[in-house]
C-alpha positions in Angstrom: -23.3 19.4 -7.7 -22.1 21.8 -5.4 -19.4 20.6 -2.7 -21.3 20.9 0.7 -24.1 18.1 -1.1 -21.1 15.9 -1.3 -21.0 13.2 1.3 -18.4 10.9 0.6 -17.1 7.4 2.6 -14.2 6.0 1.9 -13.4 2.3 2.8 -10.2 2.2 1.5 -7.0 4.1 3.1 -5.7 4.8 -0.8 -8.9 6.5 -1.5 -9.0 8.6 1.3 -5.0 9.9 0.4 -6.3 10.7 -3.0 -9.1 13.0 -1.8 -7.1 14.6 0.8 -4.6 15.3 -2.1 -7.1 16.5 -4.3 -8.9 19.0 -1.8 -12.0 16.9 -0.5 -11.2 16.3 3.1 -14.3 18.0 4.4 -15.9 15.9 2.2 -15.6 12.6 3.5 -18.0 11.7 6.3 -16.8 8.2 7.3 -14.0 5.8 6.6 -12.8 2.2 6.9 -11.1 1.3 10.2 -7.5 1.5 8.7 -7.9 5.2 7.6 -5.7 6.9 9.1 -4.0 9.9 7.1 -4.2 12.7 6.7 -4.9 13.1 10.2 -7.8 15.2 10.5 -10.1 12.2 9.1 -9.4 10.3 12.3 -12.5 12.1 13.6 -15.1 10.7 11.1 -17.1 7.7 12.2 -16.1 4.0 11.2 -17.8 1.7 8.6 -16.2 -1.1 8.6 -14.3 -3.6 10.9 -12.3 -6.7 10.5 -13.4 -10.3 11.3 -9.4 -11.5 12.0 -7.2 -10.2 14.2 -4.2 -8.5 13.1 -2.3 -8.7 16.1 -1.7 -12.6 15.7 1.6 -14.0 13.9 1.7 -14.0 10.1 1.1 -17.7 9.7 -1.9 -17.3 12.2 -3.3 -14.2 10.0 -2.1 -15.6 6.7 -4.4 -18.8 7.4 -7.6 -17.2 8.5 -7.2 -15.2 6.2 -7.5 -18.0 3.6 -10.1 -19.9 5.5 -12.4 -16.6 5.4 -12.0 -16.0 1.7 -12.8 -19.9 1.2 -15.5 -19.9 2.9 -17.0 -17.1 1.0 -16.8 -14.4 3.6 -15.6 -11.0 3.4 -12.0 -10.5 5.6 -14.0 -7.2 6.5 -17.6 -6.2 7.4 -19.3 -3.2 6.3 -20.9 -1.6 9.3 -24.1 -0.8 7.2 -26.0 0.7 10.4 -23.3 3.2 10.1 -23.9 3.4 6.7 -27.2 4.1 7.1 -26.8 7.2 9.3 -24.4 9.0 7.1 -26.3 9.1 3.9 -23.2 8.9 1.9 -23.8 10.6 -1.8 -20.4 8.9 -3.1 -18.6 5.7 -1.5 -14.6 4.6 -2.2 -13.6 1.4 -2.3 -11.6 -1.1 -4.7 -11.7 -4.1 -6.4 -7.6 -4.7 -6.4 -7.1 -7.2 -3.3 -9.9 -8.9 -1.1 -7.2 -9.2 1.7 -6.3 -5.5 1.7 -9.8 -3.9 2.0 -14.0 -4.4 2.0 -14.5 -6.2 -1.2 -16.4 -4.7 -4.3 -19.2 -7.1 -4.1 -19.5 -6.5 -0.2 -20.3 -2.7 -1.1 -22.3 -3.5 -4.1 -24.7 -6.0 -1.0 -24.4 -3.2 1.9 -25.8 -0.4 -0.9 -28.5 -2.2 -2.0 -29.5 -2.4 1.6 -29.7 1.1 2.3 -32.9 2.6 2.5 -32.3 6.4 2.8 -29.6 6.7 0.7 -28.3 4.8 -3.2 -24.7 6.1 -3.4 -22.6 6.2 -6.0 -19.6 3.4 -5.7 -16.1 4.7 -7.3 -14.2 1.6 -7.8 -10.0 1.7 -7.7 -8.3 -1.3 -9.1 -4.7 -0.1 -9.3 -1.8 -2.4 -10.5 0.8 -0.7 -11.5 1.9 3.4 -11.0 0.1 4.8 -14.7 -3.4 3.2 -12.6 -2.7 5.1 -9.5 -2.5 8.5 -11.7 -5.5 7.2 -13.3 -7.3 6.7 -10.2 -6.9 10.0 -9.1 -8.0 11.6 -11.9 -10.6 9.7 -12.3 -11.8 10.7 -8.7 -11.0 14.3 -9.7 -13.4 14.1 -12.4 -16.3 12.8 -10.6 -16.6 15.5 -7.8 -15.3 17.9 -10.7 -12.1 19.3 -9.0 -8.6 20.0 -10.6 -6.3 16.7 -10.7 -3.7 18.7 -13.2 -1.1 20.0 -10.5 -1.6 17.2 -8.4 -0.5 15.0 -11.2 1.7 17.1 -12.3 3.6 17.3 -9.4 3.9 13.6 -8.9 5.3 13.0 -12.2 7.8 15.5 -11.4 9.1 14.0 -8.6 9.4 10.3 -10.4 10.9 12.0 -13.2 14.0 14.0 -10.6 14.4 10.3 -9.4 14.9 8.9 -12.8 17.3 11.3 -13.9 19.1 11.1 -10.7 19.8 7.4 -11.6 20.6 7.7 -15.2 24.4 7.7 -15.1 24.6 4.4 -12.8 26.3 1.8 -14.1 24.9 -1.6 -14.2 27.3 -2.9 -11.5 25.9 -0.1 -9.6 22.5 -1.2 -9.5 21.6 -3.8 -6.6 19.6 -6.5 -6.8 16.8 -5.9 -4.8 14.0 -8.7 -2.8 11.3 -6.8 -1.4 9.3 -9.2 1.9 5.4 -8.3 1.4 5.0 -11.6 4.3 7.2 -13.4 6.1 5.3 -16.5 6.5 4.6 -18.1 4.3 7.2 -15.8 2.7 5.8 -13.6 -0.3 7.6 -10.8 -2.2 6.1 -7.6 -3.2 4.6 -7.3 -6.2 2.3 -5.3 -8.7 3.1 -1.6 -8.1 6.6 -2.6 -5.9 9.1 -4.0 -9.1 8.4 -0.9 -10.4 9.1 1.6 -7.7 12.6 -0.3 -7.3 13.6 -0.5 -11.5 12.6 3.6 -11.0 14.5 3.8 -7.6 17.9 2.5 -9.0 17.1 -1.0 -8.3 16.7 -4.5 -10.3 13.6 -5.8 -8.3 13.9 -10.0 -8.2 11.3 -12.6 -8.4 7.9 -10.5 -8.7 6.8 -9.2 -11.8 5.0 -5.9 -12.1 1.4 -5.5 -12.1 0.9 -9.3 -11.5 0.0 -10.4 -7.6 2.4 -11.3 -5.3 4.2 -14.3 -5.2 5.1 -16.7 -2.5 9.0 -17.2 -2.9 10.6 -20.6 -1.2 13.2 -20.0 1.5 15.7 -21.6 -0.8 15.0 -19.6 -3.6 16.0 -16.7 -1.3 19.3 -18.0 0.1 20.4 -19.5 -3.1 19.6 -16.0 -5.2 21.5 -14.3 -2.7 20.2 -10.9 -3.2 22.1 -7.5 -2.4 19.6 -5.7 -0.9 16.5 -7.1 1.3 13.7 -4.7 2.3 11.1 -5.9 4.4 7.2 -4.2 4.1 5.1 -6.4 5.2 1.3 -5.3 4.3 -0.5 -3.4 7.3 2.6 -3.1 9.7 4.4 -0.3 10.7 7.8 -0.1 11.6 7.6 -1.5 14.9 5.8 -4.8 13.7 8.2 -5.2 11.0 10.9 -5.0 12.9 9.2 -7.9 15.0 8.6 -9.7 12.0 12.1 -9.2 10.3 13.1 -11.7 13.2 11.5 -14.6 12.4 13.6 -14.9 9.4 17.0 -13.0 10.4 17.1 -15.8 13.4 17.8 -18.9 10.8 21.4 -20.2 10.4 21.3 -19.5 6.5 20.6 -15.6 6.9 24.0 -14.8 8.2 25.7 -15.8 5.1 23.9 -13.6 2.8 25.5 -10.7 0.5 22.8 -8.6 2.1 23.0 -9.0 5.6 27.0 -9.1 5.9 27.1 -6.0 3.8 24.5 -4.4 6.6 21.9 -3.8 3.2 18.9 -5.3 5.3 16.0 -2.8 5.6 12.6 -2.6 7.6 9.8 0.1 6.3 6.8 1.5 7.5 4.5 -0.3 4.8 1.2 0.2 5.7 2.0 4.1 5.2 3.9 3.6 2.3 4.5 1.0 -0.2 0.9 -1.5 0.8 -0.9 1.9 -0.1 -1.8 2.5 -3.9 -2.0 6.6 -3.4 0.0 9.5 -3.5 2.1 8.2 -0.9 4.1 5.8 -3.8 6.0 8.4 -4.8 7.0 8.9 -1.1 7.5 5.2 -1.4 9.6 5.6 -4.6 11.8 8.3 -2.8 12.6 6.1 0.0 14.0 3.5 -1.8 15.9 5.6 -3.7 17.4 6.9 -0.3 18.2 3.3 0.9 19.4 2.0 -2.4 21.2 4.8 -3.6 22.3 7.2 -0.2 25.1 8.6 -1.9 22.6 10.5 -4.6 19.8 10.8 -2.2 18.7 12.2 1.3 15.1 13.3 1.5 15.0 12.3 5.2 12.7 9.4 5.4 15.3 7.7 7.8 14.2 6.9 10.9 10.4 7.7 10.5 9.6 5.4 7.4 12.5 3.2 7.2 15.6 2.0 9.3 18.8 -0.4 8.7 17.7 -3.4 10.4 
């Protein structure tokens, strides 16, 4: 198959991040509405759109959310007209989270529609890091590029990170809460624990690879953690920092180890840590910098995280 037959969509941010890595930008042809890196692909049409509204307040999203998935509906539409017109050979998508993009079964629906067109559907369902490497060689294998130095290179930069942290003592290693939601209030999980045990942290209350879990305000206050970070799924900085005050205005949030030691964080997490590409190694390095500044400044201040 020769790359200019290629037509690719991707519905799924991740995805796109992994072909960009592996040299296939000019490849894609469309793109979910929450693509938006690399830059260039901002130009290629939209395929899908959501059916909530992610401005609202968490609760607000958090609840339609629910009442979408109970009622059997997709949080997202597939705009198969769209579809249609591009005559995708190959389509992204994943089968990890039905709140984070177009579900599997929405694609499988919207492709046996088509009439012009019976695309291939590439799958991701990553958990934990070892999937995201998987992924993206798995992608490299089916338009038959090279996903060795890619790889490679990603490794290598865990691995400067892992020896970075290897002579830390144990008093030395912080215990960290990461906030995936702040209400209801869920911690980050699958792919997160891990970045933070690898980052010079002991990650509390979420277990890696498992979904995340809703954590009771008590729980919180009484486990007293020494380091909060907040990455709430799909908000930039700017939102988190708005949604960092919902919690940070209670009486019991004063009193914590974190906040009085000035360890509370906000993150861009929709770039970063919601995103199950490359980028987790960018996420990886930036907790490193806020757990451990006194080993590492890769200067992601400022643009990707901030003190709160």
């Amino acid at each position: 198959m020769t790359n200019s037959s290629v037509r690719i969509v991707s519905l799924i941010p991740s995805g796109t991040e992994i072909l960009a890595t592996l040299g296939l930008t000019d490849a894609i042809v469309g793109r979910s509405h929450e693509c938006d890196y690399p830059p260039e692909i901002q130009n290629r049409p939209i395929c899908t759109q959501a059916r909530l509204n992610s401005n609202a307040p968490s609760k607000d999203i958090h609840d339609e959310v629910n009442n979408l998935l109970q009622s059997a509906l997709s949080i997202y539409q597939i705009k198969t007209d769209v579809l249609e017109q591009l005559q995708p050979t190959h389509i992204i998508t994943q089968d990890q989270c039905d709140v984070c993009a177009v579900s599997l079964s929405e694609v499988e629906k919207a492709v046996a529609s088509l009439t012009h067109s019976s695309p291939q559907i590439i799958s991701l369902q990553p958990n934990v890091l070892q999937d995201v490497w998987n992924d993206i060689e798995r992608v490299s294998n089916a338009f038959d590029v090279d996903s060795v130095k890619v790889l490679e290179n990603l490794e290598a930069r865990v691995k400067i990170c892992q020896q970075k942290i290897q002579g830390l003592s144990l008093t030395e290693i912080p215990a960290v809460t990461c906030i995936e939601w702040t209400n209801p209030l869920m911690t980050g999980a699958n792919w997160i624990p891990e970045l933070v045990n690898l980052a010079g942290g002991q990650s509390l209350f979420s277990v890696t690879g498992q979904p995340s879990p809703q954590l009771q305000w008590e729980t919180l206050i009484v486990s007293n953690p020494d380091v909060i970070i907040f990455m709430p799924c799909g908000f930039d900085l700017n939102r988190t920092r708005q949604e960092a005050q919902l919690l940070t205005q209670r009486p019991e949030w004063q009193k914590l180890h974190a906040t009085q030691a000035g360890r509370v964080y906000i993150t861009d997490g929709n770039s970063y840590f919601n995103r199950p590409g490359p980028r987790l190694v960018d996420s990886l390095e930036i907790l490193a910098e806020i757990l451990h500044p006194e080993i590492f400044e890769y200067g992601y201040k400022g643009a990707a995280w901030e003190v709160l």
